[in-house]
N, C-alpha and C positions, 0 to 999 in steps of 0.2 A: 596457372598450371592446369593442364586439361587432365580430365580423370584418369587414361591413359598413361598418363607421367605420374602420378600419385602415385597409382597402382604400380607401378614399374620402379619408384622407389620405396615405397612399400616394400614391397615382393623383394627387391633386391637389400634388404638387410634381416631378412631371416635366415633360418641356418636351411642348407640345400634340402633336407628332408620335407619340411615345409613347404618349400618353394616346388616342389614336388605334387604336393596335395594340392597346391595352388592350380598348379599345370592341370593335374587330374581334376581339378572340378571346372576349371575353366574348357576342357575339351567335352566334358558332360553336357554342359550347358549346349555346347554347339551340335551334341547327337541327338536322333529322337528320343522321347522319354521310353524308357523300356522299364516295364514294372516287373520284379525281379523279385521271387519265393523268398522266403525268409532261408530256405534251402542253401539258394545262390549267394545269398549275402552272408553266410556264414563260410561258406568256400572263398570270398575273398581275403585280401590281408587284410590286416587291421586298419590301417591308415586308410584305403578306399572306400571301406565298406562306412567305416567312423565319418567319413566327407561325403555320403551318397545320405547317410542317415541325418545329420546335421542339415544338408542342404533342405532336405523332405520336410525336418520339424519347422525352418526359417519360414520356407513355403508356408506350412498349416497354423500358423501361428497367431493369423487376424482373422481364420477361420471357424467359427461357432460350431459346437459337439453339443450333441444332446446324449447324455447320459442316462441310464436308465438299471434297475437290478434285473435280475435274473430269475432272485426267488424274495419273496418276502419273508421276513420277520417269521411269520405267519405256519411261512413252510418248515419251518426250523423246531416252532413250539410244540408244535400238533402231538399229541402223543398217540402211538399206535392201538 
């Protein structure tokens, strides 16, 4: 079975809303990437914005963050 056919019976036993989101991130994939305000992604539905966010975290996932604070400890004890 080619992955094609997986995917096609896959996809074909979810309920239509699903198969839906499916559609929608599979025609993502085929547009360029357009990086979109947190603005924009709040004006979409639920279900695209929910699959545009998922797909981003999939992406960043084998990718290293370096973390770091803001203020220290330090800046908090200090008294005036």
């Amino acid at each position: 079975m080619t992955t094609l056919e997986k995917i096609l019976d896959t996809v074909s036993h979810l309920e239509p809303d699903k198969q839906a989101a499916v559609l929608n991130f599979a025609e993502q994939l085929q547009t360029p990437t357009k990086h979109s305000s947190a603005r924009e992604l709040m004006k979409l539905p639920f279900e695209e914005r929910d699959a545009i966010i998922r797909a981003q975290l999939e992406l960043s996932a084998n990718e290293g963050f370096e973390t770091f604070e803001a203020y220290s400890e330090e800046d908090f004890d200090a008294t005036p």
